[in-house]
C-alpha positions in Angstrom: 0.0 0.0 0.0 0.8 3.6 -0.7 1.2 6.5 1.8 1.1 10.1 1.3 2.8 12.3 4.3 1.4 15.9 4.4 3.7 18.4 6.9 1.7 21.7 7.7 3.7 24.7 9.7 0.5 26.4 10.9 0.3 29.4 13.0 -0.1 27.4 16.1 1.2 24.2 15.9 3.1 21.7 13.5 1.7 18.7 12.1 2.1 15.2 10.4 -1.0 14.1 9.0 -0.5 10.5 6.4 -2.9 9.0 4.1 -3.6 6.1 1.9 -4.1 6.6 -1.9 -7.4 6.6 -0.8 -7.7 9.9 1.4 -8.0 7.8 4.4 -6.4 9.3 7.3 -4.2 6.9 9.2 -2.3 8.9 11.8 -1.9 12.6 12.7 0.6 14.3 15.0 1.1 17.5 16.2 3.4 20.2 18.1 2.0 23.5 19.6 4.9 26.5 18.7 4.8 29.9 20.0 6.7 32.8 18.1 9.3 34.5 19.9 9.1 38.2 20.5 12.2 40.3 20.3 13.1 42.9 22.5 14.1 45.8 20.0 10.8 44.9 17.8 7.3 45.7 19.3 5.1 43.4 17.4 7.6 40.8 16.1 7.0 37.5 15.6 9.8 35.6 14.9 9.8 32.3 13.8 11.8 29.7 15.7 13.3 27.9 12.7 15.3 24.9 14.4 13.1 25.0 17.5 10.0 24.6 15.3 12.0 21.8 13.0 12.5 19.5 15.9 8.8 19.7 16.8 8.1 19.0 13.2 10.4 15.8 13.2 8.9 15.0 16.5 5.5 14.7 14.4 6.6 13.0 11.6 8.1 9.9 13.8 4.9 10.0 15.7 3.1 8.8 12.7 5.8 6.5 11.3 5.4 4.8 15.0 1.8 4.8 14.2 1.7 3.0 10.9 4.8 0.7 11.3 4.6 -0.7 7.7 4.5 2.7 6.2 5.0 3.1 2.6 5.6 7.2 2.2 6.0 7.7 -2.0 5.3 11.3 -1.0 5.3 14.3 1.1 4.3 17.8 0.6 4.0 20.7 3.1 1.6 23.3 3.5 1.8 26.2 6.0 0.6 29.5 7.3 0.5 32.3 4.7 2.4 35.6 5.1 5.1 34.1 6.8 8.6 33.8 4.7 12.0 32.4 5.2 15.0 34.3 3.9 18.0 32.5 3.1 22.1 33.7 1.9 23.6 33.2 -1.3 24.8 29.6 -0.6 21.4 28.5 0.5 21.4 29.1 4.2 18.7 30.0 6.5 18.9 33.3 8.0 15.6 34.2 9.3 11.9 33.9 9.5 8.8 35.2 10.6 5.3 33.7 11.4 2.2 35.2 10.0 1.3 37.7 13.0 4.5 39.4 13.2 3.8 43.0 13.1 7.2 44.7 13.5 6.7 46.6 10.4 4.3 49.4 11.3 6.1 52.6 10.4 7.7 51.2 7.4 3.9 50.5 6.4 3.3 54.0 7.1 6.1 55.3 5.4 5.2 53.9 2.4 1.9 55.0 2.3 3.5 58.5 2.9 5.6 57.9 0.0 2.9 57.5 -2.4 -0.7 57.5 -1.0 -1.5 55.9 -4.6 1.0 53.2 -4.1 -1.0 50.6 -1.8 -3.4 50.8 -4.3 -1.6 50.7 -7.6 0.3 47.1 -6.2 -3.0 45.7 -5.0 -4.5 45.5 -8.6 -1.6 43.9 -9.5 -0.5 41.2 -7.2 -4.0 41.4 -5.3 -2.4 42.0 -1.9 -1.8 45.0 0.4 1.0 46.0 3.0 -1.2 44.6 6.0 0.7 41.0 6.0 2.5 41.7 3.0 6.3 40.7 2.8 7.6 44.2 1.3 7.3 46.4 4.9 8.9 43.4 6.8 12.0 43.3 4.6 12.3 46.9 4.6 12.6 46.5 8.5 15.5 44.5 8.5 17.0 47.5 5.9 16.4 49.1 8.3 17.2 47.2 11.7 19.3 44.6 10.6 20.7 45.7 7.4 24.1 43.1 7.5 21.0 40.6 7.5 19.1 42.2 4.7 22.2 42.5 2.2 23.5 38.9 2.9 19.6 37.4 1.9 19.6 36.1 -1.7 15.8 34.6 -1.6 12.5 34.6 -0.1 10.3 32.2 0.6 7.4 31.0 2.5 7.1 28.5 5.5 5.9 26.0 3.2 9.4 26.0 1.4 11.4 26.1 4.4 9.5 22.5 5.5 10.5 21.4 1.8 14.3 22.7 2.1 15.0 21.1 5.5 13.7 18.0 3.8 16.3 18.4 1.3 14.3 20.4 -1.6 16.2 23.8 -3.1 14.8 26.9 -2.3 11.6 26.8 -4.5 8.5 29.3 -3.8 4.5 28.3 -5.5 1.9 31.1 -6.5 -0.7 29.7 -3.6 2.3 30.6 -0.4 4.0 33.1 -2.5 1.1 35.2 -3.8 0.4 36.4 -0.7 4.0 38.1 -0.1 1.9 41.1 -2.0 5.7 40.4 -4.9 4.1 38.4 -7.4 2.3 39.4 -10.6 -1.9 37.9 -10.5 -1.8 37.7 -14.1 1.9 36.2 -14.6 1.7 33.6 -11.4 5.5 34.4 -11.1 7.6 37.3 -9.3 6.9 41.3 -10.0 10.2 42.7 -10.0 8.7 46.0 -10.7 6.9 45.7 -7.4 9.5 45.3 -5.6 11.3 48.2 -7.3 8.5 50.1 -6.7 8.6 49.6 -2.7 12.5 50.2 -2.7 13.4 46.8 -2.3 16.3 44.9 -4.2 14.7 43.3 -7.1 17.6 40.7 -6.9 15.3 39.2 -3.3 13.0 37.6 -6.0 15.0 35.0 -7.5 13.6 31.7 -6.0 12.3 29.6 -8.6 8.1 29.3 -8.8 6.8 25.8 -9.1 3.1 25.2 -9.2 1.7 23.1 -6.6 1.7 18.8 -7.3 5.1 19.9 -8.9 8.0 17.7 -7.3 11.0 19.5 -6.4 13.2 17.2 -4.7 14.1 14.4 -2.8 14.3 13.3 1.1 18.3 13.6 1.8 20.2 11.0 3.8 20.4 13.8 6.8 16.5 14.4 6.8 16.2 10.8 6.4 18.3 9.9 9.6 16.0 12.3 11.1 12.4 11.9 10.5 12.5 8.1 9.6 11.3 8.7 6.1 13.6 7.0 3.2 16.3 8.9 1.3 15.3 9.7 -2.2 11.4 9.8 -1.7 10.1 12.8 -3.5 9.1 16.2 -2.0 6.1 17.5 -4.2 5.6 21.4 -3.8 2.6 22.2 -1.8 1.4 25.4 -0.8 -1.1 28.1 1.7 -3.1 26.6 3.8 -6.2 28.1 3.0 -5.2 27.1 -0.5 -4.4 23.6 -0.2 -7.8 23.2 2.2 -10.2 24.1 -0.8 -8.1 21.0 -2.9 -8.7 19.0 0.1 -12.7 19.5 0.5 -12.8 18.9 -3.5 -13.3 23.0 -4.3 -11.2 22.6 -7.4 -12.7 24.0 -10.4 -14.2 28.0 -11.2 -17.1 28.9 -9.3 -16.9 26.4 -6.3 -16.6 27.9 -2.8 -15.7 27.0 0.5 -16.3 28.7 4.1 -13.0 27.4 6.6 -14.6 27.5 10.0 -11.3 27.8 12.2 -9.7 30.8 14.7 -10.3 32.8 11.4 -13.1 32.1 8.7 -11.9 32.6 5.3 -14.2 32.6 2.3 -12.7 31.2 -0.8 -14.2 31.6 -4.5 -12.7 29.9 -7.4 -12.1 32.0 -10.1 -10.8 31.0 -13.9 -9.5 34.6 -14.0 -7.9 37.5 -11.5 -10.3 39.7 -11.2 -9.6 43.5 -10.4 -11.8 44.9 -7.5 -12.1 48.5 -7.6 -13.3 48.7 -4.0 -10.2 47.3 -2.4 -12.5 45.3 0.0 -11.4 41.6 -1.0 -8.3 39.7 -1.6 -7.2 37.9 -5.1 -5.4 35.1 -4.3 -3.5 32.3 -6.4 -5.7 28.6 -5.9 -3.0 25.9 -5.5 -4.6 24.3 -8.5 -2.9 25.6 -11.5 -5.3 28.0 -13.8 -7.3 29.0 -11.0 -7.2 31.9 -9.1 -9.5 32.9 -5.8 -11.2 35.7 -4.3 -11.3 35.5 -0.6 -12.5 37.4 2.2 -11.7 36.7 6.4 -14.2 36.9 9.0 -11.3 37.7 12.1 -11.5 35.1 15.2 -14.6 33.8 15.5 -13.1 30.3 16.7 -11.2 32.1 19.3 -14.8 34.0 19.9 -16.7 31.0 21.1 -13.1 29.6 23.2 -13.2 32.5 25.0 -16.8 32.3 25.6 -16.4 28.7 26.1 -13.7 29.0 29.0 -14.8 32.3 30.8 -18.4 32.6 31.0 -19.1 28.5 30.6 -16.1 27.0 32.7 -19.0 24.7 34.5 -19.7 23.3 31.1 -16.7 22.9 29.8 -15.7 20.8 33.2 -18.7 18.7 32.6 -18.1 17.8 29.1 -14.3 16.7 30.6 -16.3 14.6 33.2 -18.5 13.0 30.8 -15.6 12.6 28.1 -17.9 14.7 25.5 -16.7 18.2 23.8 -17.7 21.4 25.5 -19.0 22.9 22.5 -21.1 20.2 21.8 -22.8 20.9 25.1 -23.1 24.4 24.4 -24.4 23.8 21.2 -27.3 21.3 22.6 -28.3 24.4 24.7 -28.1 26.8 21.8 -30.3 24.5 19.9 -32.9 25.4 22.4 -32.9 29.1 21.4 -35.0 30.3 18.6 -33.1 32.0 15.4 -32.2 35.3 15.6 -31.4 34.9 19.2 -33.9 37.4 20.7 -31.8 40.2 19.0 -28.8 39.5 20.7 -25.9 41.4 18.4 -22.4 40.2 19.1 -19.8 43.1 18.0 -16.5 41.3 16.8 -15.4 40.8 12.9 -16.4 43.4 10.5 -17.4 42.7 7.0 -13.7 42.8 4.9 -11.6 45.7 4.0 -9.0 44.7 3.0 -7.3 48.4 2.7 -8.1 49.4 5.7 -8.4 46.6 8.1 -9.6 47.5 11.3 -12.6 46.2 13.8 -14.2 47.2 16.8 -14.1 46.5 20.1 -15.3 42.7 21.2 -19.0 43.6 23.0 -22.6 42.2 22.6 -25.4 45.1 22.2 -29.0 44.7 23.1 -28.6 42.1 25.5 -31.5 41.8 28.2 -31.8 41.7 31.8 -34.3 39.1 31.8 -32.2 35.8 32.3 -34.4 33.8 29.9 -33.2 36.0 27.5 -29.9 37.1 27.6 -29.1 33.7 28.4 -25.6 31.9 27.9 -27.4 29.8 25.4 -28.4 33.0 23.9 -25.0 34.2 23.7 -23.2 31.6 22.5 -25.7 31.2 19.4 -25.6 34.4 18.8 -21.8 34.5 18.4 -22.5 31.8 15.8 -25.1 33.7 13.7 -23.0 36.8 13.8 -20.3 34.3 11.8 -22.5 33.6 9.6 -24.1 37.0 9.5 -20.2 38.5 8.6 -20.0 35.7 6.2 -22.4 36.5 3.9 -21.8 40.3 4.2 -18.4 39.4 2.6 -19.7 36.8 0.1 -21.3 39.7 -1.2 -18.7 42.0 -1.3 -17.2 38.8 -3.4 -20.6 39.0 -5.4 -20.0 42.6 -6.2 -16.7 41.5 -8.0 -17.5 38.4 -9.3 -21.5 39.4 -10.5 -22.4 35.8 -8.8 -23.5 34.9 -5.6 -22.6 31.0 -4.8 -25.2 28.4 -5.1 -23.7 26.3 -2.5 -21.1 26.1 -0.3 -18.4 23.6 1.2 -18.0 23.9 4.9 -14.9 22.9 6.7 -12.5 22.9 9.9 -13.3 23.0 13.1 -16.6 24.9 13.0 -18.4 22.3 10.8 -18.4 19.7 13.1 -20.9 21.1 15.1 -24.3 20.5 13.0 -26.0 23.6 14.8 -23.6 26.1 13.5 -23.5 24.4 10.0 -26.8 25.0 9.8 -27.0 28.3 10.9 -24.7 29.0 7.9 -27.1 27.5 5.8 -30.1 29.2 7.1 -28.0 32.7 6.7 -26.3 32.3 3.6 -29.8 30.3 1.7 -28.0 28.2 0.0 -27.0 24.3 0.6 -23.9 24.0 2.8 -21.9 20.4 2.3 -19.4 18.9 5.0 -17.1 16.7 4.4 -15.6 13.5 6.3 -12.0 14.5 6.5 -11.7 17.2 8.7 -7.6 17.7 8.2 -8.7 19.4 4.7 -5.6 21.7 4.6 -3.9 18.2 5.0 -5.4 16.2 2.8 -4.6 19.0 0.2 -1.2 18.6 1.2 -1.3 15.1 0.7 -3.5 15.6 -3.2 -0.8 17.6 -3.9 1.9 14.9 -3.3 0.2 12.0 -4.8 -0.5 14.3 -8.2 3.3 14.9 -8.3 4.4 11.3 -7.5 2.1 10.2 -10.5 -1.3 8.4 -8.1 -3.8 11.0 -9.6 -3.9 12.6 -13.0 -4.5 15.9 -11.4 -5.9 17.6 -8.5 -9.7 17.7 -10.2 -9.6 13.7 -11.0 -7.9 13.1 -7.5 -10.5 15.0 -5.6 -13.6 13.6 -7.6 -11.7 10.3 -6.0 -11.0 10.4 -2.8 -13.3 13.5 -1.2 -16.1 12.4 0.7 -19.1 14.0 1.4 -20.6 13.9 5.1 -24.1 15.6 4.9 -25.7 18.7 3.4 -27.8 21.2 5.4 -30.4 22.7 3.5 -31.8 26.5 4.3 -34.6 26.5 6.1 -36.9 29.2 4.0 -38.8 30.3 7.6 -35.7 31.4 8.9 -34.4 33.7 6.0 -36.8 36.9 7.7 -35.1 36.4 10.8 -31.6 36.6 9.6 -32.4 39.2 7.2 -33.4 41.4 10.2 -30.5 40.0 12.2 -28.0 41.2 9.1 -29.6 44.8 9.0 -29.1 45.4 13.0 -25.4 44.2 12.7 -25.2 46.2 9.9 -26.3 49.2 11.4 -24.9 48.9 14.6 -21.3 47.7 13.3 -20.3 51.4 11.8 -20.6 53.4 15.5 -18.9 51.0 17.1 -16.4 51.2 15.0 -16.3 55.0 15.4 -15.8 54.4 18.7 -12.3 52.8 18.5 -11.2 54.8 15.6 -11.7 57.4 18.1 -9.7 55.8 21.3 -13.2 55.5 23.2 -12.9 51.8 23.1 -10.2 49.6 21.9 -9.8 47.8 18.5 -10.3 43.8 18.4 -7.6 44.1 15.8 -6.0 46.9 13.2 -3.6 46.0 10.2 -0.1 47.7 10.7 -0.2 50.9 9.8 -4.3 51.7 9.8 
């Protein structure tokens, strides 16, 4: 039997997840990482490259131990986004940073200083903006640490650094790479002129682009010795995360569309074509599947939303679930059920809808709550921060819309959030259109793991291989009765969203989160 070994350096935590040729899951490991904070950087998030690799090794014997007769023919890694590796002349790591680091402030500033057109200009053409883009980072190290900066000779994502440690050269994909805010939408390659443009050395952007399911290497003898895997098996170039999770819940071809349901809920539309969006609101991404391109749009933290709620204003639940070996939020959601939609006009304040040139949110509050207990109930709350998900959803699936001139006619639900049947349909009952789960839940993963078994020859391509192995779980249709209710719901969010907003523009309150720079 065949086994496909996916490696994904996520924000968090690193993982080993291997499959069969099938898609079947046999063993998963992971690491929880933290990103190390330097003193002379307020905001920086550097990431902890050998540290990190150890815990990555870690994983991947963890799974070897768990399938003894494992037969890897591939591996391919996936990672965060917006975190990049720089490396010397001869190949050598010098630094990284995770996807949160948020040293580079006034260089964002100063750049918008420069040119207040400029932002703007470079976002129609590589679809990106400075908010987590790799151009004010690199300017900080000019800046900081300019020996560093004049002795790196490439850039590269996360993804890549996984693949080089393995024993790949230093190889970058659209999917990863795109989101640096260097690479051309149209071209699916580097934009010198971009980086010219932001004062950078255009000589940074000389790692080789490889689409994703293209193999780059092979395991050396010294990774080998390492991880357990065999020298010589092939390293296939993977990609983003949220990229490689719409290959592995089957959203492969234009039009499809998928909601990922973790901290963050990102929106991804499948495009046949970059689009150029006027507004600035959404982000044009590069799919991992080659000719396709994605709009996408982030609702910010409503998986850390219902934690928090989860573990300090239900700590007596979350104890009980632990004594009765279930999941808290399964609990939570069994008490949620018993709420009617619309969740007596309970309005969470967290995410706002996206705008992606000037990111910023509010301060985390609920408005109109009661003071009659059987109304401004935990229950209450806790479904209400699950509508107000699906509420910011759709307000940026129609910014999408706007762009696109389509609204989706179903969607693929994944991560975390889709295991609890009450949210999904919720989503449903929002959006008004069929949501589909799937029954792997590692989809970034199994992308990961499509990707490797395209390049090592087990699937034609990443369409054929998904129509293969991707498994549908259930599909929630919208219940029609409950389309007033979240209409009205929508409108009060709506409303309210903008003064709240005003208020932490204004210092009165404090922002959830703002993009460097805004």
């Amino acid at each position: 039997m065949k086994h496909l070994l996916a490696l994904d350096a996520g924000t968090g935590s690193g993982r080993a997840v291997l499959f069969d040729a099938q898609g079947r899951q046999l063993a998963a490991s992971g690491r929880e990482w933290t990103h190390r904070s330097e003193p002379n950087a307020p905001g920086s998030m550097t990431f902890d490259r050998d540290h990190n690799w150890r815990l990555l090794v870690s994983c991947i014997q963890d799974v070897l131990g768990q399938v003894p007769d494992a037969n890897v023919v591939g591996v391919s890694a996936t990672s965060m986004r917006e975190g990049i590796a720089l490396y010397d002349e001869d190949g050598g790591e010098l630094w990284a940073c995770a996807n949160v680091d948020a040293r580079a402030i006034q260089e964002v500033k100063d750049l918008r200083a420069k040119d207040p057109d400029l932002e703007y200009e470079l976002y129609i053409r590589s679809g990106q903006t400075f908010a987590l883009g790799a151009a004010p980072r690199l300017l900080w190290l000019r800046r900081h640490e300019r020996e560093l900066y004049d002795r790196t000779a490439y850039v590269a994502m996360l993804s890549d650094w996984v693949a080089t440690r393995l024993g790949a050269p230093i190889m970058v994909d659209p999917s990863n790479g795109g989101t640096t805010g260097l690479f051309s939408l149209d071209k699916r390659a580097w934009d010198p002129e971009i980086a010219a443009a932001c004062g950078l050395r255009t000589d940074l952007l000389r790692a080789p682009v490889a689409e994703s399911g293209t193999v780059i290497g092979q395991v050396s003898p010294a990774a080998a010795r390492e991880t357990g895997l065999k020298a010589g098996t092939p390293i296939v170039m993977g990609g983003g995360d949220a990229q490689l999770g719409t290959v592995g819940v089957g959203a492969v071809l234009p039009g499809q569309a998928a909601v990922f349901g973790g901290s963050f809920w990102q929106q991804e539309v499948n495009l046949d074509r970059p689009l150029a969006d006027a507004s600035g609101r959404i982000r044009m991404n590069f799919h991992a599947a080659p000719g396709l391109w994605q709009a996408e749009t982030i609702v910010f933290f409503p998986g850390i939303a219902v934690r928090w709620f989860r573990d300090a204003i239900c700590p007596d639940i979350k104890a009980q679930a632990a004594a009765q070996g279930r999941d808290a939020y399964e609990l939570l959601e069994s008490m949620a059920a018993q709420v009617p939609p619309g969740s007596h006009g309970i309005t969470p304040i967290y995410s706002d809808a996206m705008d992606y040139m000037h990111w910023r949110h509010a301060a985390p509050s609920f408005l109109n709550l009661s003071l009659e207990p059987d109304v401004a109930s935990r229950a209450a709350m806790f479904r209400a921060l699950q509508e107000n998900a699906a509420i910011v959803t759709l307000a940026n699936l129609r910014r999408i819309a706007d762009v696109t001139g389509e609204f989706p006619s179903h969607m693929v639900f994944a991560s975390g959030a889709s295991k609890g049947p009450l949210w999904c349909q919720i989503l449903s009952d929002v959006l008004q259109i069929p949501v589909h789960t799937r029954v792997v839940k590692e989809a970034t993963a199994l992308g990961a793991a499509i990707c490797a078994g395209v390049g090592v020859g087990l699937y034609d391509d990443m369409p054929s291989a998904a129509a293969q192995i991707v498994q549908e779980e259930a599909v929630y249709e919208p219940n029609l009765h409950n389309a007033p209710v979240y209409q009205e719901a929508f409108a009060r969010w709506e409303a309210a969203y903008p003064p709240q907003l005003d208020l932490a523009d204004r210092g009165v309150t404090t922002s959830m989160w703002r993009a460097p720079g805004e």
